[in-house]
DOFI-817090 format. One record per atom (N, C-alpha, C, CB): x, y, z. Coordinates in steps of 0.05 Angstrom, whole numbers, padded with zeros to 5 digits, always signed. Atoms other than C-alpha are relative to their C-alpha. Glycine has a CB too. Example, Ala and Ser with C-alpha at 12.3 -4.5 7.8 and 13.67 -1.06 7.14 Angstrom:
BEGIN
+00018-00024+00000/+00246-00090+00156/+00018+00024+00000/-00020+00001+00025/-00016-00024-00001/+00273-00021+00143/-00015+00022+00014/+00009+00009-00029/
end
This chain:
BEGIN
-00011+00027+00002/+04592-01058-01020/+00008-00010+00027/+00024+00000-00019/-00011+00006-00033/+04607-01104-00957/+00029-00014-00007/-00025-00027+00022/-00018+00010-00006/+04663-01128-00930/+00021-00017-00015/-00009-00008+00014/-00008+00015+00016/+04677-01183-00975/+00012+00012-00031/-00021-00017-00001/-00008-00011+00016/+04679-01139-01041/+00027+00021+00012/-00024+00010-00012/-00016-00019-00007/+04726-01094-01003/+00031-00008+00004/-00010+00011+00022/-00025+00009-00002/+04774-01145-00980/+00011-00020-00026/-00001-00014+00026/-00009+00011+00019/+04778-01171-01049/+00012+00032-00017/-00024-00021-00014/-00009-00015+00007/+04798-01099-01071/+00021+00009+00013/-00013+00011-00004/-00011-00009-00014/+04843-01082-01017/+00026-00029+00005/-00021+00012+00021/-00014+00023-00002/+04871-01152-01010/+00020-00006-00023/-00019-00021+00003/-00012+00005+00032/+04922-01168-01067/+00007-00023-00005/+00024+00014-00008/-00017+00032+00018/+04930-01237-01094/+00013+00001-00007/-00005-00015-00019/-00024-00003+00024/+04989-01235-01116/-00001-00027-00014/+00034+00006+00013/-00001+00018+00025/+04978-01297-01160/-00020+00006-00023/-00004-00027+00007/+00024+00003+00028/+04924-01262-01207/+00020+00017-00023/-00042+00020+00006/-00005-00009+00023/+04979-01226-01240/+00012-00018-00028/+00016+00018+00009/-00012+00014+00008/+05015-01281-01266/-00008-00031-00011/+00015+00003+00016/+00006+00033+00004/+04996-01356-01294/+00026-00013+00010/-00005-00010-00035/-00023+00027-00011/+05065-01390-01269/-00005+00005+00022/+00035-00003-00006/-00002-00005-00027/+05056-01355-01204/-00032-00006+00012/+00013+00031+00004/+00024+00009-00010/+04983-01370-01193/+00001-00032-00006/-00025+00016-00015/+00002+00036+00000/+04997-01449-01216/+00025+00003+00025/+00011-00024-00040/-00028+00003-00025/+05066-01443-01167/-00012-00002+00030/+00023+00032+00001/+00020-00005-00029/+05021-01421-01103/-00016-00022-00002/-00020+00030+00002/+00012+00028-00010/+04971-01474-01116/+00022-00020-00003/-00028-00011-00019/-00006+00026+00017/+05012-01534-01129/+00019+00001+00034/+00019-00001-00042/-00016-00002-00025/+05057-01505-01060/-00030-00010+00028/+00017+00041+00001/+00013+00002-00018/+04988-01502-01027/-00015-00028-00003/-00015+00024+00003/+00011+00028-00005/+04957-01566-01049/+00023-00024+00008/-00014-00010-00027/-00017+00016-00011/+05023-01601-01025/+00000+00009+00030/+00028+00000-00016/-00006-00009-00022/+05017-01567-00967/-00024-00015+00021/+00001+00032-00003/+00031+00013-00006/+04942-01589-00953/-00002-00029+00003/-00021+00007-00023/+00002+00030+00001/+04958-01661-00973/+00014-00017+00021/+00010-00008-00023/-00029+00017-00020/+05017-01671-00924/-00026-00021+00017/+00027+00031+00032/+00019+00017-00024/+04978-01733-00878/-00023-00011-00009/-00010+00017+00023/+00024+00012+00009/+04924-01749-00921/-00010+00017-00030/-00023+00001+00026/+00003-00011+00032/+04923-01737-00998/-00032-00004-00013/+00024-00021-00020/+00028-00006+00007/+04855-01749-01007/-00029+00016+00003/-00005-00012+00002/+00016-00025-00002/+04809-01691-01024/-00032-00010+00014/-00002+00014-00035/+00014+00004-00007/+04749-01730-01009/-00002+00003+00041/-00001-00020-00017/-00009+00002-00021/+04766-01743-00941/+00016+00026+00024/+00012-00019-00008/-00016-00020-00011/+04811-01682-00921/-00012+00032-00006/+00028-00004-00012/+00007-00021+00012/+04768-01618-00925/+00019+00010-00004/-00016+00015+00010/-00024-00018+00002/+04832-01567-00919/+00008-00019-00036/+00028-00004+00036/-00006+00002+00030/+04851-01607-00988/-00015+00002-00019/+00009-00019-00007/+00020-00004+00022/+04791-01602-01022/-00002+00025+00001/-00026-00013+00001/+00013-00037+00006/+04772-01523-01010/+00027+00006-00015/-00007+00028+00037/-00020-00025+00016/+04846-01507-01038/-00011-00018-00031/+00047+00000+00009/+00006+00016+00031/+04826-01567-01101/-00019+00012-00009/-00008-00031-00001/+00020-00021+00008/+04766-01527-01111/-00003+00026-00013/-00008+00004+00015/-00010-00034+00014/+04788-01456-01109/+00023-00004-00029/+00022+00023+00031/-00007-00005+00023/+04846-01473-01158/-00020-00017-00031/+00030-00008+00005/+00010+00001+00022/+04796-01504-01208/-00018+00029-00004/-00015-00028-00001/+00025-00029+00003/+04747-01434-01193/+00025+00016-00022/-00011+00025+00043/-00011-00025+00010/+04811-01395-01214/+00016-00019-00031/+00026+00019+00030/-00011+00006+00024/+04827-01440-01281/+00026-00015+00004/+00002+00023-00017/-00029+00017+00004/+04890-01487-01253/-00004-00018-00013/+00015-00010+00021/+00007+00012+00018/+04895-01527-01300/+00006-00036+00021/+00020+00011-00031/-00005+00019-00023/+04884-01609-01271/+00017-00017+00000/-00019-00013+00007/-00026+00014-00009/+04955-01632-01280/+00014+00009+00015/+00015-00005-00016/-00019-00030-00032/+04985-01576-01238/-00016-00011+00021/-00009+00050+00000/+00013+00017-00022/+04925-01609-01185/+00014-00027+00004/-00031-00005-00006/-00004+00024-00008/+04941-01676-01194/+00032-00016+00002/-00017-00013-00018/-00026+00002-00001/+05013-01678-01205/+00014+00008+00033/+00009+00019-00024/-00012-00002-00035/+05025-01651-01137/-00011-00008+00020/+00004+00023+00011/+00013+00019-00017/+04981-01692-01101/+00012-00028+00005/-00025-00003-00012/-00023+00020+00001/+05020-01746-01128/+00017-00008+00012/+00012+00000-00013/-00028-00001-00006/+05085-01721-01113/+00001-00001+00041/+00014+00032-00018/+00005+00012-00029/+05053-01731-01037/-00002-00025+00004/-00021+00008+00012/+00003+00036+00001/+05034-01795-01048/+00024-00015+00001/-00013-00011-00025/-00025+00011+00003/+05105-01813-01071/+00018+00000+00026/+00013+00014-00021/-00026+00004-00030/+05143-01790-01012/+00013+00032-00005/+00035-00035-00006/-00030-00015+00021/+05173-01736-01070/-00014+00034+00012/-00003-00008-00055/+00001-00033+00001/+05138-01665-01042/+00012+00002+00014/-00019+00017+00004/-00022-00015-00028/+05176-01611-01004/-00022+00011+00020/+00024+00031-00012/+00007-00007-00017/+05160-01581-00946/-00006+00021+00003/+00011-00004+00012/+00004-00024-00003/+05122-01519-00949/-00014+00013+00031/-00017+00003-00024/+00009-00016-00033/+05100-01471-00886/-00018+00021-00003/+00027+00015+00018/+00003-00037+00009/+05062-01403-00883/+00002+00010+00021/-00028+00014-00014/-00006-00027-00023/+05088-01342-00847/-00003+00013-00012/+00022+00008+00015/+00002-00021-00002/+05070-01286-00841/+00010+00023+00019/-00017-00001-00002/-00010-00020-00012/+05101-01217-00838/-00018+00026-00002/+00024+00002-00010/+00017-00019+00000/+05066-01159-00812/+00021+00032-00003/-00020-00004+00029/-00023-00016+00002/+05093-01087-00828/-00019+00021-00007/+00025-00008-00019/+00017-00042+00000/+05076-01002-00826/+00013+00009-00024/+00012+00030+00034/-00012-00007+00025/+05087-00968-00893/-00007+00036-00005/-00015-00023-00027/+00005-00023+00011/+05071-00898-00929/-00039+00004+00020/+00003-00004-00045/+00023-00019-00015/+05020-00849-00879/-00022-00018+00017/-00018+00018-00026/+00012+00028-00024/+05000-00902-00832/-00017-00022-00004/-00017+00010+00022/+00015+00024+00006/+04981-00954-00879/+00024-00023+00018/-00004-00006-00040/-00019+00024-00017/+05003-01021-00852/-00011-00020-00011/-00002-00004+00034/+00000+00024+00015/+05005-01096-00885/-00001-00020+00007/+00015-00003-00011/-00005+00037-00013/+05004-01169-00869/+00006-00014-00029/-00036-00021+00020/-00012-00001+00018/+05044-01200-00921/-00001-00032+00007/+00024+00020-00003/+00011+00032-00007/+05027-01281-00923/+00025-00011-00025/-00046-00010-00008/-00012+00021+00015/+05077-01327-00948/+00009-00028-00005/+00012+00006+00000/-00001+00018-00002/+05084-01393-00971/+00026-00019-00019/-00025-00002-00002/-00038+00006+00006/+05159-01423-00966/+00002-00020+00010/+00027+00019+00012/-00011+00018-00017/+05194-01474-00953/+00028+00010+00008/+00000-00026-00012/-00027-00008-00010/+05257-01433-00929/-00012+00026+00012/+00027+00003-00025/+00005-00029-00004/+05227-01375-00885/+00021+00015+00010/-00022+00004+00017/-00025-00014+00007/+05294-01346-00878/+00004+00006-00018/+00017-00008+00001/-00008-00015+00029/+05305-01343-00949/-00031+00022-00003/+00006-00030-00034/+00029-00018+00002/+05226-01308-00952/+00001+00029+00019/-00029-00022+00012/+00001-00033-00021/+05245-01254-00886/+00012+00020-00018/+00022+00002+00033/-00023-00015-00001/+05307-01237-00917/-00017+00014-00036/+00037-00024+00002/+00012-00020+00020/+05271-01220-00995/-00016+00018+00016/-00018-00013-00022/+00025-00010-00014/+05207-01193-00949/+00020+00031+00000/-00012-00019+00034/-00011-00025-00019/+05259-01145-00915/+00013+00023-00023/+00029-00015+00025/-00012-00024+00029/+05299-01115-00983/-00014+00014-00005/+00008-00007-00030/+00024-00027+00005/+05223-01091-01004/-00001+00022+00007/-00020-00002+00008/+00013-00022-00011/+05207-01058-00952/+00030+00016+00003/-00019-00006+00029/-00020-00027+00005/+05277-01020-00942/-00003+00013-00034/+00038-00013+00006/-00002-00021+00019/+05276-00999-01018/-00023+00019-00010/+00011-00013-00021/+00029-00012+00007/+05198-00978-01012/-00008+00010+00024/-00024-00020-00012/+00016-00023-00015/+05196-00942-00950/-00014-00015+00029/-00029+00013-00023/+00016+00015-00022/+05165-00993-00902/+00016-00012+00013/-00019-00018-00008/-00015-00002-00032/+05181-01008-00830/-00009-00035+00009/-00020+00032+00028/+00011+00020-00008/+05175-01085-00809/-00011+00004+00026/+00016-00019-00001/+00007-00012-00023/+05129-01095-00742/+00006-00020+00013/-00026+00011+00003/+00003+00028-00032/+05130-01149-00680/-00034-00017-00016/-00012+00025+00054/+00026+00026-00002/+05083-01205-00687/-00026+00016+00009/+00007-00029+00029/+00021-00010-00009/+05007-01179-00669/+00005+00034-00004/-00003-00012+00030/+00011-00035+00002/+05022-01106-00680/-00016+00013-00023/+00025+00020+00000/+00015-00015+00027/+04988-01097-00746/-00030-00020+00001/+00023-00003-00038/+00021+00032+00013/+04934-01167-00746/-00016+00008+00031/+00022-00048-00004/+00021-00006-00017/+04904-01141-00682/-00015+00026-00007/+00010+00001+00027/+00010-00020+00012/+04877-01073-00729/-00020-00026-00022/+00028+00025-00015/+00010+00006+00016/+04849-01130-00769/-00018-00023+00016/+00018-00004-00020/+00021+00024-00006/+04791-01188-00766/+00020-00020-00019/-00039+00004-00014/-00006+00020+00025/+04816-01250-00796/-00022-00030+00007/+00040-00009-00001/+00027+00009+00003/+04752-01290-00815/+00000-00025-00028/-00022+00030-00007/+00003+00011+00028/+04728-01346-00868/-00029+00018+00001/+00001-00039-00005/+00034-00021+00014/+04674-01312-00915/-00003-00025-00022/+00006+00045-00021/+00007+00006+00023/+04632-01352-00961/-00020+00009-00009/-00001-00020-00001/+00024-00012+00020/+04579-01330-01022/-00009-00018-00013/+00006+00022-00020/+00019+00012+00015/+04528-01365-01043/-00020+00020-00015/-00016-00019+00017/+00023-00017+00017/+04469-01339-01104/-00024-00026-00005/+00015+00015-00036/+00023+00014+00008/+04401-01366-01113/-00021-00005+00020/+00007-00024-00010/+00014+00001-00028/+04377-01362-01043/+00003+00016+00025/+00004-00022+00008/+00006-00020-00009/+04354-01316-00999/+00015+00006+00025/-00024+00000+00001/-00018+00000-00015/+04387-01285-00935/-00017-00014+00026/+00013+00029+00000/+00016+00021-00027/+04332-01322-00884/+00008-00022-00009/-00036-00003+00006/-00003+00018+00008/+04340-01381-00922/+00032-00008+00010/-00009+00003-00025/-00037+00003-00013/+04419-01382-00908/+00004-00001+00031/+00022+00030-00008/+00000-00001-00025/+04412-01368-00840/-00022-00011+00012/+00003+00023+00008/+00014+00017-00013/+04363-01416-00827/+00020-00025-00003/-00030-00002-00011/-00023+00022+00001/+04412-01466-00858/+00022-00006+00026/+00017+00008-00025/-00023-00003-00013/+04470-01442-00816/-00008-00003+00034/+00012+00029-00010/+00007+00009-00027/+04425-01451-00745/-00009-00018-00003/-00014+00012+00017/+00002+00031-00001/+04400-01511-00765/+00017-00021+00015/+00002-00007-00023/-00023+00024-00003/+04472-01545-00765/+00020+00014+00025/+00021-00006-00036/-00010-00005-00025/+04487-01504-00703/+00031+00014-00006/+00001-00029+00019/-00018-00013+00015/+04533-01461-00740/+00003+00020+00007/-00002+00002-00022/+00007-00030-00003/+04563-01397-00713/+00009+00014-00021/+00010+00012+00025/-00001-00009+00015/+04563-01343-00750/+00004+00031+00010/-00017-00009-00014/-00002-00022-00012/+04594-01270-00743/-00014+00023-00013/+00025+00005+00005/+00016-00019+00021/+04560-01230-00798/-00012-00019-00028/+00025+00027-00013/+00007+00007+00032/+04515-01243-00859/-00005+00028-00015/-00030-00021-00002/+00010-00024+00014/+04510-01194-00911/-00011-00002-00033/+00023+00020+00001/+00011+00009+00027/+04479-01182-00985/+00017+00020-00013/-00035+00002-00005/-00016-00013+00024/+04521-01161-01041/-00005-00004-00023/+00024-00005-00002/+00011+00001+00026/+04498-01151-01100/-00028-00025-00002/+00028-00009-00020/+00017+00024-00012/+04456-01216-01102/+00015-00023+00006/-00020-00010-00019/-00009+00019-00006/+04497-01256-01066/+00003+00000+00029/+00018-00003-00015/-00002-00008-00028/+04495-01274-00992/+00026-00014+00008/-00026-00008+00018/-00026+00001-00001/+04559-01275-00964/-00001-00013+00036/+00016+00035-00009/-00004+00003-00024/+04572-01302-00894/+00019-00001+00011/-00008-00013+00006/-00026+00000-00014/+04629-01288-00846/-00003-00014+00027/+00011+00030+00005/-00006+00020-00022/+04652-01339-00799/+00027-00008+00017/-00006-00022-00011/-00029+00001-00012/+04715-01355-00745/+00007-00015-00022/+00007-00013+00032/-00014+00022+00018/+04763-01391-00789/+00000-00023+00000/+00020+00000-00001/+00014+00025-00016/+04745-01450-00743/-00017-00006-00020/-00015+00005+00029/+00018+00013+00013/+04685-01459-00776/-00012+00006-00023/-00015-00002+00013/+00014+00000+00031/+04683-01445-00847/+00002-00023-00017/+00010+00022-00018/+00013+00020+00012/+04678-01504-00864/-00019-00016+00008/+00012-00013-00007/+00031+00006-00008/+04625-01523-00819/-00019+00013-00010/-00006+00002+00026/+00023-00015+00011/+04584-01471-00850/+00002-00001-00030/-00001+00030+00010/+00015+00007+00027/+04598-01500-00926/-00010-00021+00002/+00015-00003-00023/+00016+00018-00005/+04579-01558-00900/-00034-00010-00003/+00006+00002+00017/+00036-00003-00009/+04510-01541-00875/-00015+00016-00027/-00006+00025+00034/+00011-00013+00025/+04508-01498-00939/-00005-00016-00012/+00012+00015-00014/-00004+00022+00018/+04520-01560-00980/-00018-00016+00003/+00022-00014+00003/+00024+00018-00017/+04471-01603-00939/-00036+00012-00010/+00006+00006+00043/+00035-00014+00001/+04414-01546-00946/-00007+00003-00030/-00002+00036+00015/+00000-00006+00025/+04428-01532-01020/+00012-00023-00013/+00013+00025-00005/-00009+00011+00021/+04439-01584-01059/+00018+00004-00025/-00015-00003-00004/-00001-00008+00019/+04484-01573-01113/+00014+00029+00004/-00026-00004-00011/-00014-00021+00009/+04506-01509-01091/+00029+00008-00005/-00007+00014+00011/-00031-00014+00006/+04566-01462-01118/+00009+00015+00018/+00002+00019-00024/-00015-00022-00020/+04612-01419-01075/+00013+00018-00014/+00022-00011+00019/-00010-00017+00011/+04621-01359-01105/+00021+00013+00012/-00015+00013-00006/-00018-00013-00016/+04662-01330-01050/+00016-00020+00021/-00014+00023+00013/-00007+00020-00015/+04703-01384-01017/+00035+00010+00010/-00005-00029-00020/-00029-00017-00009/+04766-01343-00969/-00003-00002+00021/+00008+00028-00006/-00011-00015-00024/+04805-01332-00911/+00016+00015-00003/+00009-00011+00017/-00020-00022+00004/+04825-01265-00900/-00004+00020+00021/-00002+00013-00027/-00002-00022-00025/+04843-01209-00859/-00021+00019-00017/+00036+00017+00008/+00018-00026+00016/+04799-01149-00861/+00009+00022+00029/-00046-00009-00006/-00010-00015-00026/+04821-01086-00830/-00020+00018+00015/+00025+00018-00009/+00028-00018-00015/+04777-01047-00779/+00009+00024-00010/-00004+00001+00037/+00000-00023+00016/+04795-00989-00814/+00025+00007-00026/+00001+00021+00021/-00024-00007+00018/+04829-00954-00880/+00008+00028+00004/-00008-00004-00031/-00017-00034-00006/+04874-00895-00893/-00005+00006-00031/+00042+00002+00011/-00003-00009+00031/+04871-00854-00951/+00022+00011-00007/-00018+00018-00009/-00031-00012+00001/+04942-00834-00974/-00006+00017-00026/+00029-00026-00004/-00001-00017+00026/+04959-00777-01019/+00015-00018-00021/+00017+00031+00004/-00006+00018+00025/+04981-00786-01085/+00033-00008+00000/-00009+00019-00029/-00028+00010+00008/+05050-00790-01077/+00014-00016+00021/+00018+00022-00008/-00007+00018-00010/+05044-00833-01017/-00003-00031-00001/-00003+00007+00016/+00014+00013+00004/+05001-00878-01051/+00014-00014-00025/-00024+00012+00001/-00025+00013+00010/+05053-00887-01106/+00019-00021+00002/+00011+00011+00000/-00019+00017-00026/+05099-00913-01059/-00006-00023+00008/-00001+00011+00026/+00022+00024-00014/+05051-00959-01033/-00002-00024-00020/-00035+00013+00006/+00003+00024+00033/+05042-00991-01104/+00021-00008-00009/-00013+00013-00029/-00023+00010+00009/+05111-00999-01119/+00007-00028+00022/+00023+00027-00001/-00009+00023-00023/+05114-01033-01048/-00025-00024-00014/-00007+00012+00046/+00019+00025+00006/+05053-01078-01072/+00008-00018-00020/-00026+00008-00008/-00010+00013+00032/+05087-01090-01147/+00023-00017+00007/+00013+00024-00024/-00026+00015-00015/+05158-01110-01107/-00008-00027+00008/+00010+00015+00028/+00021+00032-00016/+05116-01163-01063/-00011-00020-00017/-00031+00009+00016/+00007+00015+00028/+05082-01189-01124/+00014-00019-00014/-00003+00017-00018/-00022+00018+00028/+05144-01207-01161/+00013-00020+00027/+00035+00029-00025/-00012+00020-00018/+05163-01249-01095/-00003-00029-00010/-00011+00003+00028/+00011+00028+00021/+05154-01323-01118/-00011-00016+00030/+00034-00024-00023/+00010+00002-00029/+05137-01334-01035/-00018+00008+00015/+00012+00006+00011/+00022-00023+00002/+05094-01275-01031/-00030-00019-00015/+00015+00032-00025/+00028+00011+00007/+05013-01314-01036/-00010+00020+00002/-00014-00022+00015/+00012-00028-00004/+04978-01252-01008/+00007+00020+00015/-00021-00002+00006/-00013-00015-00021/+04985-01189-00981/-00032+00018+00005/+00033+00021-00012/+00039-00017-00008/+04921-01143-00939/+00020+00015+00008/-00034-00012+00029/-00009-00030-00006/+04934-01079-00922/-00020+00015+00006/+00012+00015-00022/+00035-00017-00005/+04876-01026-00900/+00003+00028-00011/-00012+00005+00037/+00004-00026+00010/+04896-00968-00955/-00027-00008-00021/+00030+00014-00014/+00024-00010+00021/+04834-00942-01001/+00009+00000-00020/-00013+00025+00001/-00012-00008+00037/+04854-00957-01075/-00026+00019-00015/+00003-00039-00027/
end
């Protein structure tokens, strides 16, 4: 499997456990996207999150209701930070959150990790072990075909790969949306099966079993955060 299947296993959404907490995260991130210009047409950054939450089933009053509440004057002010941090047998985390009080978000962040074992780090000490990339997947067309698209529109590109039947392409974060673009342009019509930005770590650890425990309780803790969007890490589930 490449890259992409890996950092969807290794990566944890923390909004797929939950329906209030997967509508809560979008509705924070499409207010977040809209601040300056509420229209999806016009504002890629608001359309790729309007998109992904229809891929993952938000329902389109949770979309349009907080689009609104930009329009009005009436949203709050959301941010994302991120905290990076070393845990059980030299795994290590990047823990993405999206608050509007990142004080109130350090200070939960920080209880976790003291009652699960994990060590907060400095800025860059864990995210330079990692790539952080947009990846998208397209199906129905071949991997020349994609990468004829993607030099066409003068598109760089850091890896393409084939997964299953789907070609996946990894790009600076810069330009993933220049490269759905050119996708969009070449393909008519097409779907994005894989539409992310995410860390990916240059390497994993394999933890024993009872450090790996540990590790999951720290992941379940994080989860139940209501601030907590995602967390990467580079252990082997």
């Amino acid at each position: 499997m490449g890259r992409a299947h890996e950092v969807r296993a290794k990566a944890m959404a923390a909004t797929a456990a939950k329906k209030s907490k997967l509508y809560s995260i979008y509705a924070k991130e499409i207010m977040k996207a809209a601040k300056g210009n509420p229209d999806p047409i016009n504002n890629d950054v608001l359309r790729r999150v309007v998109e992904k939450a229809k891929k993952e089933q938000v329902p389109a009053d949770v979309i349009n209701r907080n689009i609104e509440k930009v329009k009005k004057g009436q949203a709050e002010n959301y941010e994302t930070v991120e905290y990076e941090a070393f845990a059980q047998g030299g795994s290590s985390l990047i823990i993405k959150c999206l608050t509007d009080n990142p004080n109130r978000s350090l200070t939960f962040v920080k209880t976790v990790f003291n009652k699960c074992g994990a060590k907060m780090a400095g800025q860059g000490a864990v995210s330079f072990m990692y790539e952080h990339l947009g990846v998208v997947g397209i199906k129905g067309h071949s991997e020349e075909e994609v990468m004829d698209a993607l030099i066409n529109a003068d598109v760089d590109v850091n890896d393409i790969e084939v997964e299953d039947d789907t070609i996946v392409v990894y790009t600076e974060v810069a330009d993933l949306n220049n490269a759905k673009k050119a996708l969009e342009t070449a393909f008519s019509g097409v779907t994005f099966e894989i539409d992310e930005i995410s860390y990916f770590p240059n390497d994993t650890v394999k933890l024993s079993d009872e450090d790996k425990e540990k590790f999951n309780k720290l992941l379940d803790m994080l989860d139940e955060l209501d601030d907590v969007s995602n967390v990467y890490h580079n252990v082997e589930l």
